[in-house]
C-alpha positions as CSV (number, residue, x, y, z in Angstrom):
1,X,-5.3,-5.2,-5.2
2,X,-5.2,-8.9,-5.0
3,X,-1.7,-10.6,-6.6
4,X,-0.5,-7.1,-7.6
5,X,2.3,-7.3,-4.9
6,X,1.3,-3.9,-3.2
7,X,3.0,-2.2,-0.2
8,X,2.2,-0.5,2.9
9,X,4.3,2.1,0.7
10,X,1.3,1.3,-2.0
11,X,-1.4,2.0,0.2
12,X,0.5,5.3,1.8
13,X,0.5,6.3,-1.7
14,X,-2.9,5.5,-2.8
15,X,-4.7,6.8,0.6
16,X,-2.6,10.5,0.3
17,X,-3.3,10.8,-3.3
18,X,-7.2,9.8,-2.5
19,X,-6.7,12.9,0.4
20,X,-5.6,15.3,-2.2
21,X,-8.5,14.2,-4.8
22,X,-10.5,14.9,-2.2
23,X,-9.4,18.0,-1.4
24,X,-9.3,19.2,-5.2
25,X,-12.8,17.8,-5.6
26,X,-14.8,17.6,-2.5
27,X,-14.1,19.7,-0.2
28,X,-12.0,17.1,1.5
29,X,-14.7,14.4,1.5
30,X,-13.7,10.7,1.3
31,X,-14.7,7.2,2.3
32,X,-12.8,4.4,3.2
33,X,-13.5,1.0,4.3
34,X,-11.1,-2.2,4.9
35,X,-12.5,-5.2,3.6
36,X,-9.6,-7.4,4.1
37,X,-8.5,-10.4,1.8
38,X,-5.1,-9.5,1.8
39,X,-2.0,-11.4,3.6
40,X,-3.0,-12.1,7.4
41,X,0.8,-11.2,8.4
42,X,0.8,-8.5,6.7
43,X,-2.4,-6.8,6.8
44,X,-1.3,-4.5,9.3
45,X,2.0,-2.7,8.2
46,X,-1.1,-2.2,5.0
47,X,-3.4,-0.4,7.7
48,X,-0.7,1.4,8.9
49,X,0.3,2.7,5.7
50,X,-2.8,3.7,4.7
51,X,-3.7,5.8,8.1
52,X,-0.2,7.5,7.5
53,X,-1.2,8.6,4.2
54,X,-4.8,9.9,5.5
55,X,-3.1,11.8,8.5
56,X,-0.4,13.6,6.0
57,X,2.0,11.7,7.7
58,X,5.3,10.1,6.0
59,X,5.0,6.0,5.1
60,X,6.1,4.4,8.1
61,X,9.0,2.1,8.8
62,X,8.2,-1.5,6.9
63,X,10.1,-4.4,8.6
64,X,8.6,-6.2,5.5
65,X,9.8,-4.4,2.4
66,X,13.2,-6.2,1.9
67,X,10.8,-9.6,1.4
68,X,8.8,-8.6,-1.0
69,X,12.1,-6.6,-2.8
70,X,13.2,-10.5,-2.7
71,X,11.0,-11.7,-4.0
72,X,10.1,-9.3,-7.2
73,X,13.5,-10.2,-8.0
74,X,13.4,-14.0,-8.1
75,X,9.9,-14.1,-9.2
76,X,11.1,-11.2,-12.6
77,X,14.3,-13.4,-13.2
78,X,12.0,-16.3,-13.2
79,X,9.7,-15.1,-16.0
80,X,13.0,-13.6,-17.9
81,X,14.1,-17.5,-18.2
82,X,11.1,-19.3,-18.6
């Protein structure tokens, strides 16, 4: 997932669609381990959202997504002109 600018609204999505794969295909059988390498600030809100989407619950609150919403913009504009 490295330099693909992913979300805790990312991993919420990738963890409940995992759940329903599971559910489809193995009786509800999955594994998941953390291996880190991500951002150290934001590691957790990524945790977060992945548990949410394992416990059926909605993507929590992310104090974090207007900075990355930032910063896909400057970084799209950026590439657009150079």
């Amino acid at each position: 997932m490295g330099r693909m600018m992913c979300t805790s609204r990312t991993f919420h999505a990738m963890a409940s669609a995992m759940c329903r794969l599971a559910d489809e295909l193995s009786g509800g059988r999955v594994v998941f381990a953390h291996e880190g390498g991500y951002s150290a600030w934001y590691q957790p809100m990524l945790v977060l959202g992945t548990a949410t989407g394992i416990a059926g619950l909605p993507a929590p609150e992310d104090p974090f997504l207007h900075s990355w919403s930032t910063f896909r913009a400057s970084a799209s504009s950026a590439t657009r002109s150079g």
